[in-house]
C-alpha positions as CSV (number, residue, x, y, z in Angstrom):
1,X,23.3,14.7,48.7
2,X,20.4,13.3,50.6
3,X,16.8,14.2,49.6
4,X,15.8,15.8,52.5
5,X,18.6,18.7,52.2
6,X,18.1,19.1,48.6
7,X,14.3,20.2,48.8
8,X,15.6,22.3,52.1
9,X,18.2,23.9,49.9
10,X,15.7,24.4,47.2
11,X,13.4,26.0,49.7
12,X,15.5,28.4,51.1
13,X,17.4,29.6,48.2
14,X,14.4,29.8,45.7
15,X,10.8,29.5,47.6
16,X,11.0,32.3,50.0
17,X,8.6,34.6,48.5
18,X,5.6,32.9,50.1
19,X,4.5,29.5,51.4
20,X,3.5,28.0,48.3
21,X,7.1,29.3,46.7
22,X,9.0,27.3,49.2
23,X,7.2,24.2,49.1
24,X,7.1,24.0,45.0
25,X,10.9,24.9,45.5
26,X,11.1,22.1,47.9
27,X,9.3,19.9,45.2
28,X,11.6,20.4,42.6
29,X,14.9,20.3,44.8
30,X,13.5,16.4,45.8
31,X,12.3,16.3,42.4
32,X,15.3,14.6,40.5
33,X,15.7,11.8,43.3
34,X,12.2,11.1,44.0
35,X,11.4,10.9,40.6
36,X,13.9,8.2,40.0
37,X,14.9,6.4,43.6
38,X,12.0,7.5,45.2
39,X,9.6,5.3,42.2
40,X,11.7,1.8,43.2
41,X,11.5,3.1,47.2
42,X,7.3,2.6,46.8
43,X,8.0,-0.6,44.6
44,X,9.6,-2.1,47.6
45,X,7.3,-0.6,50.0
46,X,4.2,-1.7,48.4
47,X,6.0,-5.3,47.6
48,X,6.9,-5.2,51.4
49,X,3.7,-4.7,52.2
50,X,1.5,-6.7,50.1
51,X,4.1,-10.2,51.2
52,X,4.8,-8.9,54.6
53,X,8.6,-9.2,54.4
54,X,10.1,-6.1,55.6
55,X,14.5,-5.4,54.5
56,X,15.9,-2.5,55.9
57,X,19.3,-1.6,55.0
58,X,21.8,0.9,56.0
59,X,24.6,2.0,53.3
60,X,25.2,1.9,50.2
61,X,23.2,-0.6,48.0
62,X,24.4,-2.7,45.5
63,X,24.6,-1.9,42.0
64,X,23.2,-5.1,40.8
65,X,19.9,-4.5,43.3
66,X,19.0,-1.3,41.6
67,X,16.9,-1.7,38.8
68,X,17.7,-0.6,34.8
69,X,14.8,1.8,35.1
70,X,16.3,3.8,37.8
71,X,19.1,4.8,36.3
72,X,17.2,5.8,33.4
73,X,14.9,7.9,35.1
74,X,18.4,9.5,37.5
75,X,19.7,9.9,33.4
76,X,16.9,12.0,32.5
77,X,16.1,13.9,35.9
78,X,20.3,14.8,36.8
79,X,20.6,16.2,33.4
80,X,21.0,20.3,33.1
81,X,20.3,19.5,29.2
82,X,16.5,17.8,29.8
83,X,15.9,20.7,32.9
84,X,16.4,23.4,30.0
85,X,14.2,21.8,27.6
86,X,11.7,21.1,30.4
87,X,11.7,24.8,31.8
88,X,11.6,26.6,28.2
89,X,8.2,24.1,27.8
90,X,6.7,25.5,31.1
91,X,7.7,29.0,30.1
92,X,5.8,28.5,27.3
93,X,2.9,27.0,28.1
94,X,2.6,29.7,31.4
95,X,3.9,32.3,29.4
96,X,5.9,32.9,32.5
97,X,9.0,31.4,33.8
98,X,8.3,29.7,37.2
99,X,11.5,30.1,39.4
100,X,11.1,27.5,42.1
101,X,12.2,25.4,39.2
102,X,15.3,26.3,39.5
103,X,16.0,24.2,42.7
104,X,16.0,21.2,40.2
105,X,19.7,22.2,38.5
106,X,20.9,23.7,42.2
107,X,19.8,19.8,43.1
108,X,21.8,18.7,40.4
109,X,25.0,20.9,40.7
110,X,24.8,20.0,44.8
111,X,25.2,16.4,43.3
112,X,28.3,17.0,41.1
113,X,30.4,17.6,43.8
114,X,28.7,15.6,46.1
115,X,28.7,12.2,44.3
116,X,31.3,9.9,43.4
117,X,31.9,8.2,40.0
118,X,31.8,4.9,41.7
119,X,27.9,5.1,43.0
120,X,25.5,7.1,40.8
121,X,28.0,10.0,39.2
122,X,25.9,13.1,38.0
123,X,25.1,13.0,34.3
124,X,24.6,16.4,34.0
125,X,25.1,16.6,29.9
126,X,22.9,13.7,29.0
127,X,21.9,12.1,26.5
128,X,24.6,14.3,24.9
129,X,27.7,13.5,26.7
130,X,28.8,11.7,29.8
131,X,32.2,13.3,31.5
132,X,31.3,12.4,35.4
133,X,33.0,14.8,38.0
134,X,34.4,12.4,40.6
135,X,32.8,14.2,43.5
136,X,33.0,13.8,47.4
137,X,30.0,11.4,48.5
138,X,27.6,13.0,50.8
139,X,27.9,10.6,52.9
140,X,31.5,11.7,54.0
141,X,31.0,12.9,57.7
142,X,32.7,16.2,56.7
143,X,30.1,16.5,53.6
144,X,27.2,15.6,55.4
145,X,28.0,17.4,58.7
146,X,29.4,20.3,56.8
147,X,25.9,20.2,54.8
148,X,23.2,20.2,58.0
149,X,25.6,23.0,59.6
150,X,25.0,25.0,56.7
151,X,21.4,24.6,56.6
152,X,20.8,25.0,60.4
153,X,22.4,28.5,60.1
154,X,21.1,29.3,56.8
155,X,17.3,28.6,58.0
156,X,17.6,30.1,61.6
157,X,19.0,33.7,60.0
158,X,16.3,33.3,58.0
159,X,13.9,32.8,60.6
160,X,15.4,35.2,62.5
161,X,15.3,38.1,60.3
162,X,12.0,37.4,59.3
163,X,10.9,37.6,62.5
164,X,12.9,40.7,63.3
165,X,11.2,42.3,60.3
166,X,7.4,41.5,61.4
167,X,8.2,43.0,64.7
168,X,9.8,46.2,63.1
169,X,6.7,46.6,61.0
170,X,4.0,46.6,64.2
């Protein structure tokens, strides 16, 4: 699934106590991609910048383009296993559990079904097993279409009844 709908996913489905809930919600729903194809999408960017050649592309990269280090990082941040161990740490530490977090496994379960094994399958058990679900890519018209419908109707309710309910209470 693209990044953008994760972190609205996130948002909706675990930030809507407040502001500040829905944006950390949105943080961790972007989290897993940005903390692994997000890293090599500045690399190029600031190499771009810094020798002024510019390469935009449309589709699917190439394996071979994609450096060792991203899959690494994808390894460690699509991985239900690391999430656990990461959230019990927090918990710990703020004695607390902090619930936006839980957009990061939503983000990875979204990308079970939503990625293929032939580009980037979800590792979800790592480093303890690797059995990858061969999901329908995101990019699929009726994924991706599918997906924006959803949000669109899930955020305008939203909106809606929040509204509704500030007008009820004046």
């Amino acid at each position: 699934m693209d990044i953008l709908s994760h972190g609205l996913w996130g948002g909706i489905i675990f930030g809507r106590k407040n502001k500040k809930s829905f944006w950390a919600s949105f943080v961790f729903g972007i989290g897993p991609d940005f903390l692994s194809f997000g890293i090599l999408f500045l690399e190029r960017l600031i190499r771009s910048a810094f020798t002024g050649t510019w390469h935009i592309r449309s589709g699917k990269p190439d394996l071979a383009e994609i450096p060792q280090y991203v899959s690494g990082l994808y390894d460690i941040t699509h991985s239900f296993v690391i999430f656990i161990l990461v959230f019990c740490i927090v918990w710990a530490l703020f004695k607390r559990p902090i619930w936006e977090m839980l957009a990061w496994p939503f983000h990875i379960f979204l990308d079970l079904f939503t990625h293929s094994t032939e580009f980037f399958p979800t590792p979800y058990l790592w480093p303890f097993a690797f059995t990858p679900i061969n999901g329908i890519p995101w990019s699929t018209p009726i994924i991706f279409f599918t997906n924006v419908g959803f949000l669109i109707l899930i955020y305008a309710v939203y909106w809606y009844r929040k509204k509704r309910y500030a007008s009820d209470k004046v």
